[in-house]
C-alpha positions as CSV (number, residue, x, y, z in Angstrom):
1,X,-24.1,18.6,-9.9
2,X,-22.9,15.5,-7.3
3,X,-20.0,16.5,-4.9
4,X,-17.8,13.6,-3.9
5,X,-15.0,14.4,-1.4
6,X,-12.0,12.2,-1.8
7,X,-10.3,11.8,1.3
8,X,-6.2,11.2,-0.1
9,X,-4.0,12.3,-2.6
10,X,-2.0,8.8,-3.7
11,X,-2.0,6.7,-6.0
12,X,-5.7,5.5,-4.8
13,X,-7.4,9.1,-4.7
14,X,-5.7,10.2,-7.9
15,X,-7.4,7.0,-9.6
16,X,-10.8,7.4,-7.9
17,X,-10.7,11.6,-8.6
18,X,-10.0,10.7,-12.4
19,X,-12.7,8.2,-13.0
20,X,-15.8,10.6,-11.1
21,X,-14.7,13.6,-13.3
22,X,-14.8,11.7,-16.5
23,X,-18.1,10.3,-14.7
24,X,-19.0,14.1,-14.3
25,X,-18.9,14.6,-10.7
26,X,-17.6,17.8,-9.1
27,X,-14.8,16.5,-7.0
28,X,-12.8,18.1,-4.2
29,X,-9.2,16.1,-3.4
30,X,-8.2,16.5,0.4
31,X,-4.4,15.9,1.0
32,X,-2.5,17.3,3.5
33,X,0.8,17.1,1.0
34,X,1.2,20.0,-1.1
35,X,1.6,18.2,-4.2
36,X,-1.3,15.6,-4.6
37,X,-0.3,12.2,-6.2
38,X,2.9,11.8,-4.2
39,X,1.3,9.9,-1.2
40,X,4.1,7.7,1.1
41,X,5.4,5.8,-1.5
42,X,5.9,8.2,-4.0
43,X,6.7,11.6,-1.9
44,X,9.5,10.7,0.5
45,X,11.4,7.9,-1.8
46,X,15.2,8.2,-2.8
47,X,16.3,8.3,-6.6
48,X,17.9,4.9,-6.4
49,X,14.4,3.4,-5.0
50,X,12.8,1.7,-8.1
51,X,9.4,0.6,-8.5
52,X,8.7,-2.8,-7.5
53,X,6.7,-3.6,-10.6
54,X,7.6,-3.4,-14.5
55,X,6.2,0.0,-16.2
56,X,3.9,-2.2,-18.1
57,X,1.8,-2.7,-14.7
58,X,1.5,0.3,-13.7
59,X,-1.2,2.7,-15.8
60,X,-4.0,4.5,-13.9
61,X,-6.5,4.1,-17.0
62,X,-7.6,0.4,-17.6
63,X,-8.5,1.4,-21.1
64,X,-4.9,2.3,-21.6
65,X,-2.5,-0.3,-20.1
66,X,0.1,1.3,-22.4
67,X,-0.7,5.0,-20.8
68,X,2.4,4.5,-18.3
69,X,5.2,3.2,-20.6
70,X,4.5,6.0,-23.5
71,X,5.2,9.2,-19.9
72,X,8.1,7.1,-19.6
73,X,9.1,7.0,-23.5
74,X,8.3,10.6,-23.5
75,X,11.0,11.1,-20.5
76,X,13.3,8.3,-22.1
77,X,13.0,6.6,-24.9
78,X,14.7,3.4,-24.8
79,X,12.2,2.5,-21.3
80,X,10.9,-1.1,-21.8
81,X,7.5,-2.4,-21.0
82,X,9.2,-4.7,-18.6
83,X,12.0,-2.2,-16.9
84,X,11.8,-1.1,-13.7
85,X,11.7,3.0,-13.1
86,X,12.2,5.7,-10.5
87,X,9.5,5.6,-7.9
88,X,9.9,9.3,-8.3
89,X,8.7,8.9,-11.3
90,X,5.5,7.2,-10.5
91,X,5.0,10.3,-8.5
92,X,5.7,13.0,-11.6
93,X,3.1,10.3,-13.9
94,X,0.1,10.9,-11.1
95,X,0.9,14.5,-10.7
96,X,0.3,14.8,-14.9
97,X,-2.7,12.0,-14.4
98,X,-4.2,14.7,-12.2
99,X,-3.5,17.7,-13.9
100,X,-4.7,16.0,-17.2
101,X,-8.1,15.0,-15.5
102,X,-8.4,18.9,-14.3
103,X,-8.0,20.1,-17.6
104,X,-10.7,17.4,-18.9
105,X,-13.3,19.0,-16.7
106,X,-12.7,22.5,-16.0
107,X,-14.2,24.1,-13.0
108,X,-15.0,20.7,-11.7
109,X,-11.8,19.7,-9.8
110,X,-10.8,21.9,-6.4
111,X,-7.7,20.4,-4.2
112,X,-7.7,21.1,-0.5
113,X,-5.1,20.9,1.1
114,X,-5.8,19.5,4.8
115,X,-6.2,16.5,7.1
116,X,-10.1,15.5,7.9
117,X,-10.7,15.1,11.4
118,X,-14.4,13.5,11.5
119,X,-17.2,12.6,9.0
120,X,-20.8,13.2,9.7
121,X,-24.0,12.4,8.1
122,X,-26.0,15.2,7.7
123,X,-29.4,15.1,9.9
124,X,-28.3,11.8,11.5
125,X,-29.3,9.8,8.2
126,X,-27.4,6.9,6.8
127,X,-28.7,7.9,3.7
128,X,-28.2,11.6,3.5
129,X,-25.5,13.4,2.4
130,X,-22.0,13.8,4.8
131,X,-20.4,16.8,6.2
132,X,-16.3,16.4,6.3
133,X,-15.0,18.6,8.6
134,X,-11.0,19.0,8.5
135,X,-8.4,20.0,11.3
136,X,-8.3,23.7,10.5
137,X,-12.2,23.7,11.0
138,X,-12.9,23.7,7.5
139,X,-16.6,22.7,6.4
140,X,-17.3,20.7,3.4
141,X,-20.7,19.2,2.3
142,X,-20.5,16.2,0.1
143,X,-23.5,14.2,-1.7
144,X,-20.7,10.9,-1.1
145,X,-17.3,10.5,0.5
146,X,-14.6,8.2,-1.2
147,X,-11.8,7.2,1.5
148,X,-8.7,6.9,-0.7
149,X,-6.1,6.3,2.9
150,X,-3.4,4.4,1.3
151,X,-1.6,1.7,3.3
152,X,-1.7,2.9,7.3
153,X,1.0,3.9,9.3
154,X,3.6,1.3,10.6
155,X,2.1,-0.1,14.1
156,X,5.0,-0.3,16.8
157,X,6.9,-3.7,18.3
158,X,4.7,-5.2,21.0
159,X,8.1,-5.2,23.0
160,X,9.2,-1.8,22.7
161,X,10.3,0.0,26.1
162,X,7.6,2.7,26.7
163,X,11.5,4.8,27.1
164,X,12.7,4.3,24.2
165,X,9.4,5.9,22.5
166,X,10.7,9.1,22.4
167,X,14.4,9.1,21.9
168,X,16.6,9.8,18.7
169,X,18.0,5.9,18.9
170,X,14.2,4.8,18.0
171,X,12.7,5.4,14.6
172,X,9.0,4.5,14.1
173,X,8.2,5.4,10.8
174,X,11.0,5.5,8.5
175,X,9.1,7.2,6.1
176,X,8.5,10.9,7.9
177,X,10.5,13.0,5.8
178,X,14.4,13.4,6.8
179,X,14.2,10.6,9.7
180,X,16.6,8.3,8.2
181,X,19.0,11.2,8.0
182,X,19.2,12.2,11.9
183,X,19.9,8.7,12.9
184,X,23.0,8.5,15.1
185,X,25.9,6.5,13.7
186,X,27.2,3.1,14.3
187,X,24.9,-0.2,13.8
188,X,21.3,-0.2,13.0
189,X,19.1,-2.7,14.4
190,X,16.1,-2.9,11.1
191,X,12.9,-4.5,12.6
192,X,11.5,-6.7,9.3
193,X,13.2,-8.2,6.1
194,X,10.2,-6.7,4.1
195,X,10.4,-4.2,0.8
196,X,10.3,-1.5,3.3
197,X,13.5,-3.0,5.2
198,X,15.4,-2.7,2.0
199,X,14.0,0.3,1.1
200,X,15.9,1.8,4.2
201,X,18.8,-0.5,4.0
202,X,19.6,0.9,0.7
203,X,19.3,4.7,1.9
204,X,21.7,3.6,4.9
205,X,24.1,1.9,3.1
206,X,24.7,4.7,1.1
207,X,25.3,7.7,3.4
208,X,28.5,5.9,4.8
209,X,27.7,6.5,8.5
210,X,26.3,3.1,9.4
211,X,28.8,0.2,9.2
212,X,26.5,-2.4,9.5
213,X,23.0,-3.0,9.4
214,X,21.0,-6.3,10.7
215,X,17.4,-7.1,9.3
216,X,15.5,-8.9,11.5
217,X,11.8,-10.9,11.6
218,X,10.6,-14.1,12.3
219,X,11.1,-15.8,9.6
220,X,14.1,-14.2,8.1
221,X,12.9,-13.9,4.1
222,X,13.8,-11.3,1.9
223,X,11.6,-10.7,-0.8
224,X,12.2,-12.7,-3.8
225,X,13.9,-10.6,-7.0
226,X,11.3,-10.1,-10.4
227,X,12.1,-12.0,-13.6
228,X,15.0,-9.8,-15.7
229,X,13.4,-8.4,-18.4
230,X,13.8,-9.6,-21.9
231,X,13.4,-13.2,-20.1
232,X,11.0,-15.3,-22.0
233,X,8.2,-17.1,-19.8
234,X,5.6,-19.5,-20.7
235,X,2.0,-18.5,-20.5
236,X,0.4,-20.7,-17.4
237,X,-2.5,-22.9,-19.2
238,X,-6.3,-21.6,-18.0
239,X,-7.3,-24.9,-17.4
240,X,-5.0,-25.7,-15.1
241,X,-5.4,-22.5,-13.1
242,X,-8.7,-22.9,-13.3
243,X,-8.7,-27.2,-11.2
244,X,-6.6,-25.3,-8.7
245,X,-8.3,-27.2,-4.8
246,X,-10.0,-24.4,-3.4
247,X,-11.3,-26.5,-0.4
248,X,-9.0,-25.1,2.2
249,X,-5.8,-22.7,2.1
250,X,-3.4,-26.2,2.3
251,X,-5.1,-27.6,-0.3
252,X,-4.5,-24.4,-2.7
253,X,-1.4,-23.9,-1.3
254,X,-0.2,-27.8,-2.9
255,X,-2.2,-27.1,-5.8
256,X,0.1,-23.6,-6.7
257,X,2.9,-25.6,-6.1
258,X,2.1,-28.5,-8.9
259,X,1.9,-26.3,-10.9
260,X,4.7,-24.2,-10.5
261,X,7.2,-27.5,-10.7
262,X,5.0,-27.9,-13.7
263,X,5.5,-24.7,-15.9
264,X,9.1,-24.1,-14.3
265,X,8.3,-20.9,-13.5
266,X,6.3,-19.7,-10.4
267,X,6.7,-15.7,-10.7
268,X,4.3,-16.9,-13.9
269,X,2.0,-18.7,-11.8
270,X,1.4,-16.0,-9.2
271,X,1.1,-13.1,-11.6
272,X,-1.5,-15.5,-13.8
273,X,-3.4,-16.0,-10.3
274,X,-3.6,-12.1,-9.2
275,X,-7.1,-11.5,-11.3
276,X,-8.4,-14.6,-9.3
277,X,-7.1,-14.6,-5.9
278,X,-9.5,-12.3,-4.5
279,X,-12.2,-15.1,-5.6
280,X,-10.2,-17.9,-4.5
281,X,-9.8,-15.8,-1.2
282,X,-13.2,-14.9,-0.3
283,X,-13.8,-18.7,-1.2
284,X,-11.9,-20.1,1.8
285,X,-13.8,-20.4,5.6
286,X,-12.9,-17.4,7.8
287,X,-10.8,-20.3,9.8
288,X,-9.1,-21.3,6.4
289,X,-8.4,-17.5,6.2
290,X,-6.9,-17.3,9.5
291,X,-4.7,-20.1,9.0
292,X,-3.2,-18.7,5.9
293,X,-2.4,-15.2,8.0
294,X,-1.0,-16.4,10.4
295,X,0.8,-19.3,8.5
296,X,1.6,-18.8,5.4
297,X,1.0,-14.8,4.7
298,X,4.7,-14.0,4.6
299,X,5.9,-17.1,2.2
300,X,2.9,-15.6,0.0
301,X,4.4,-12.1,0.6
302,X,8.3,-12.1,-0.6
303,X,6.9,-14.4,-3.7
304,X,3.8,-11.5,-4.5
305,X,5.7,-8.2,-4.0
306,X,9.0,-8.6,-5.5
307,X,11.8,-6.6,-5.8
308,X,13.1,-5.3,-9.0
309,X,16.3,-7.2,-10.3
310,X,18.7,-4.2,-10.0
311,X,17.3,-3.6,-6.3
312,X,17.8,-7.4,-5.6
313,X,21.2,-6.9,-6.8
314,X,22.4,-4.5,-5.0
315,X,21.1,-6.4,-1.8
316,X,23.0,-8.9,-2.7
317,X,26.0,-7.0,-2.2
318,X,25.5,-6.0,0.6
319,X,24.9,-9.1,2.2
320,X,28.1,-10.2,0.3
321,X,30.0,-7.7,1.6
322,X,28.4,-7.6,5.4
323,X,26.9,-4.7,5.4
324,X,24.0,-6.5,5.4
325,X,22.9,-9.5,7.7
326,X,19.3,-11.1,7.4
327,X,18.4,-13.0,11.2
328,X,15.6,-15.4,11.5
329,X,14.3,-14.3,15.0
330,X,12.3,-13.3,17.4
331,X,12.2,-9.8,18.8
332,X,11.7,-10.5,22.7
333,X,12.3,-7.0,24.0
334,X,13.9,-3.4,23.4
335,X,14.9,-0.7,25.7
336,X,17.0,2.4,25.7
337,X,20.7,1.9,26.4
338,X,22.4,3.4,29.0
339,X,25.0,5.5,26.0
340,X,22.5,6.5,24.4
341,X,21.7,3.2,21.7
342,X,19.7,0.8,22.2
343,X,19.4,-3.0,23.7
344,X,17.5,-5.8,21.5
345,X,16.5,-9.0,22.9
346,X,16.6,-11.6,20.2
347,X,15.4,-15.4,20.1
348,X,16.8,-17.2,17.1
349,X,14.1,-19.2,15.4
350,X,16.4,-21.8,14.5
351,X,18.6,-22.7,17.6
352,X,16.4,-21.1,20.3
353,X,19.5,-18.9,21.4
354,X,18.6,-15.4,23.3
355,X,21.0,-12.9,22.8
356,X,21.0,-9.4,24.0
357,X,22.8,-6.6,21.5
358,X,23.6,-3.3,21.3
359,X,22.7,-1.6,18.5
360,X,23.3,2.5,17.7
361,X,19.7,3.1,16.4
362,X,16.9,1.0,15.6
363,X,14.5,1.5,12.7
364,X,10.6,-0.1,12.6
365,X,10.6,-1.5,9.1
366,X,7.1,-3.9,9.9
367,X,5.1,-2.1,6.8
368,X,1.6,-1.3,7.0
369,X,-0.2,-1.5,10.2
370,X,-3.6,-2.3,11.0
371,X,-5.6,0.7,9.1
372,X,-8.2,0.7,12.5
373,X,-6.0,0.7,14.8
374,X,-3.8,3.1,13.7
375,X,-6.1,5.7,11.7
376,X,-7.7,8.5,14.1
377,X,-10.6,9.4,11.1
378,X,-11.4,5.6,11.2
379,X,-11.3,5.0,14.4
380,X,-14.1,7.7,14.8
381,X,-15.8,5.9,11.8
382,X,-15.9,3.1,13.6
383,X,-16.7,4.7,17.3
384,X,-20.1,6.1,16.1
385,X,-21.1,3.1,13.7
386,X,-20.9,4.5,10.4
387,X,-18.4,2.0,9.5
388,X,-17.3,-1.6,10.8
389,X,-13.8,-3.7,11.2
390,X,-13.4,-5.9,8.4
391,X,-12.2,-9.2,8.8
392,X,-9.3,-10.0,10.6
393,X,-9.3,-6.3,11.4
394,X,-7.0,-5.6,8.2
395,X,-9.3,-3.2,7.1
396,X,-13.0,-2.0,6.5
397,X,-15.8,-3.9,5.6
398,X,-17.5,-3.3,2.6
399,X,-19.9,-4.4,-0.3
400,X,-18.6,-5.5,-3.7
401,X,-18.6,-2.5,-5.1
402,X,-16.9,-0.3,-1.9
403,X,-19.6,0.8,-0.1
404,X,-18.3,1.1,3.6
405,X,-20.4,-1.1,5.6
406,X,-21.7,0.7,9.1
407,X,-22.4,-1.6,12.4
408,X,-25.4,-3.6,11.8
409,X,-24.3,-4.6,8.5
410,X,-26.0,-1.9,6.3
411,X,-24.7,0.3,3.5
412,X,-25.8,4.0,3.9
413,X,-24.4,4.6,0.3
414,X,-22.6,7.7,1.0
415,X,-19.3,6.1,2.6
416,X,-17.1,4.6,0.0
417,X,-13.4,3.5,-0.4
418,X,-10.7,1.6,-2.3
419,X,-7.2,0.3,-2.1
420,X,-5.9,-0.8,0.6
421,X,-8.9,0.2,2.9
422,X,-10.6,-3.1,2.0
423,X,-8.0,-5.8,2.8
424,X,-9.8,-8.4,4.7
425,X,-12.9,-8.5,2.4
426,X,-9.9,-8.7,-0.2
427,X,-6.4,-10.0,-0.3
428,X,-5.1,-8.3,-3.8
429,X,-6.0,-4.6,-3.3
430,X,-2.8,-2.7,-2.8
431,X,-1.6,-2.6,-6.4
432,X,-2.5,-0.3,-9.3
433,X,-4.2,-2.7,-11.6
434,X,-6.2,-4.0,-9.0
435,X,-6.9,-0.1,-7.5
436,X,-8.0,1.4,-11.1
437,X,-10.2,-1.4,-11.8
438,X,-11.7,-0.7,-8.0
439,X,-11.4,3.1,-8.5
440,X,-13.6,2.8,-12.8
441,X,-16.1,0.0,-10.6
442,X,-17.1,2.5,-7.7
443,X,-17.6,5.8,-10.7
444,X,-20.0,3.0,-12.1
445,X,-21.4,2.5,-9.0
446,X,-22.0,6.4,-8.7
447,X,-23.1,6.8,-11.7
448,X,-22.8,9.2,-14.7
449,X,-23.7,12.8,-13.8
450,X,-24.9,15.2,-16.7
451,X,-22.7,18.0,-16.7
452,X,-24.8,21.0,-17.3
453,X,-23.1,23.7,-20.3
454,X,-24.3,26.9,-20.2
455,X,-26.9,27.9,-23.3
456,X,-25.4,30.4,-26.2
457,X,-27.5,33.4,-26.5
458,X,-27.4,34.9,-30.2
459,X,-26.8,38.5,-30.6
């Protein structure tokens, strides 16, 4: 029987574990949380955090787009297909998704708990099987390896004081469990206006020690709220999708907006678009690419990944009420205060002011770094050529199906992954539909293995 170790317990290694056991591989689950499926966004969020997409989105089995709302029903039975939930709850749903996929194939499913530290192919082969070696010196032998790494950590400010690395004014990753809480009081300094920055400004705002609390990045956006549901939308025409310019990211870029003046309704454009944009993606030039980065990313961002219309509500009163204040500007420098706080140096995109402020604590609310920079196990990959930067460095490269490529371009076979892990060769991969439609594509890829049941002996 094939082993596959899958390196995560999120929402990506709880899809991949539950496609290769109905595939019939044996399958061991490596997560250093005690309680695989809760990964970072699931594990350390608040009640009052909701998911960011309706319940109807969010199933881990493609065959069963319904599987999510009908947990929900069972938990309460007036949940919508369009409602917004508990992220907690997402958690509890992949915790059953995994214990339901255990039962299915008994014997066949172990869960270690651990962090790997290096990956080796066996013999020196690119087409052998791997050994996965984890921090506590455990050995495991594995016939392939599915990387399932989730989003990577948050990379720090260029500008940050090499002082102020270490001190209690200077959160880097808001998502360690119970950093928010030992944040001093006074006003917090939030470095982006992403979902993550409202994420944290809606845990601050409620603990009643932080007066005020100023979002900052360069452009100053907030994401853009989903439609309410029970809101009627048109259904975007094919065709029209279809004659979108794809000869350079300005050209789509015109071509998305027609249209949207044209149905009245852009949310229903961009959510027609997600099954093609990875196409129309890998259809612009690497330049074209580029320019859309480091142009147009973030205006594609707040439209894409929304926030849910009671979270956008309550943002809006706090930026009503001043608790809240969103800054178009540039961070130019911070260092550790003399009191204990800490100094921000701010440009302000619009009027070219610098200002320096004072601020009790600041909190790094950039999102997802850049998974080979900030990844120790990829890194390592990457050091001894058994995998490659993918473009713009965003994350691996890979074939079509997930096979990790290594340096000269090759896929040993044995080195696969999903999610996240593949933006650059893809743009939409961070979501569930488009992670269980990656997760069922690389258990085809594996192929089926015949489960052997033991023969009946008659007395």
């Amino acid at each position: 029987m094939g082993i596959v170790v899958v390196v995560g317990g999120g929402c990506s290694g709880v899809f991949a574990t539950r496609e290769l056991l109905r595939s019939g591989w044996q399958v061991v689950l490596i997560d250093p949380g005690a309680r695989p499926g809760r990964g970072l966004a699931y594990g350390t969020a608040d009640p009052w955090h909701l998911l960011n997409s309706p319940v109807a989105a969010m199933s881990a089995d493609p065959d069963r787009p319904e599987e999510f709302l009908d947990w929900c029903r069972a938990r309460a039975p007036q949940t919508g297909p369009g409602d917004f939930v508990p992220r907690t709850w997402y958690g509890d749903y992949l915790t059953d998704t995994l214990l339901a996929a255990d039962r299915g194939a008994p014997g066949r499913l172990t869960v270690q708990r651990g962090r790997v530290a290096r990956i080796f192919e066996t013999g020196g082969t690119a087409d052998g099987r791997l050994t996965v070696l984890l921090g506590d010196d455990v050995v495991i032998n594995a016939d392939r390896v599915v990387l399932a790494l989730g989003h990577p950590a948050p990379g720090a400010p260029a500008r940050l004081d090499a002082g102020l690395g270490g001190s209690a004014a200077y959160l880097g990753d808001p998502w360690r469990p119970g950093a928010l809480a030992s944040l001093p009081e006074g006003e917090v300094l939030l470095i982006g206006t992403g979902l993550t920055a409202v994420d944290v400004a809606l845990t601050l705002s409620r603990t009643g020690r932080h007066h005020a609390l100023t979002a900052v990045s360069r452009h100053g956006l907030l994401p853009q709220p989903h439609r309410r549901p029970g809101v009627p939308s048109e259904p975007v025409d094919p065709a029209a999708l279809a004659a979108l310019p794809t000869g350079s990211a300005a050209e789509l870029v015109r071509g998305l907006r027609r249209l949207a003046v044209r149905t009245g309704d852009w949310r229903a454009v961009m959510d027609a678009l997600r099954p093609r944009w990875d196409a129309l993606w890998q259809g612009l030039s690497e330049p074209d690419q580029h320019r859309f980065l480091r142009h147009l990313a973030r205006y594609w961002e707040v439209h894409r990944h929304r926030m849910a219309p009671p979270i956008a509500d309550t943002v809006d009163g706090l930026l009503a009420h001043g608790t809240l204040a969103v800054t178009a500007a540039e961070l130019c420098g911070l260092a550790a205060d003399e009191d204990g706080g800490v100094r921000a140096v701010l440009r302000d995109r619009h009027r070219g002011e610098v200002v320096t402020r004072r601020f009790a604590a600041v909190v790094n609310c950039t999102g997802p770094g850049r998974l080979v920079e900030s990844d120790p196990l990829v890194r390592s990959l990457i050091a001894v050529g058994m995998a490659r930067p993918g473009p713009h460095r965003l994350g691996l490269d890979t074939d079509a199906s997930g096979a990790v490529l290594r340096r000269d371009g090759s896929a040993g076979g044995a080195l696969w992954t999903l999610g996240p892990t593949r933006r650059g060769r893809l743009w939409e991969t961070t979501a569930a539909p488009e992670i269980r439609a990656q997760a069922r594509a690389l258990a085809l890829a594996f192929g089926p293995v015949r489960v052997e049941v033991p023969e009946t002996v008659d007395s």
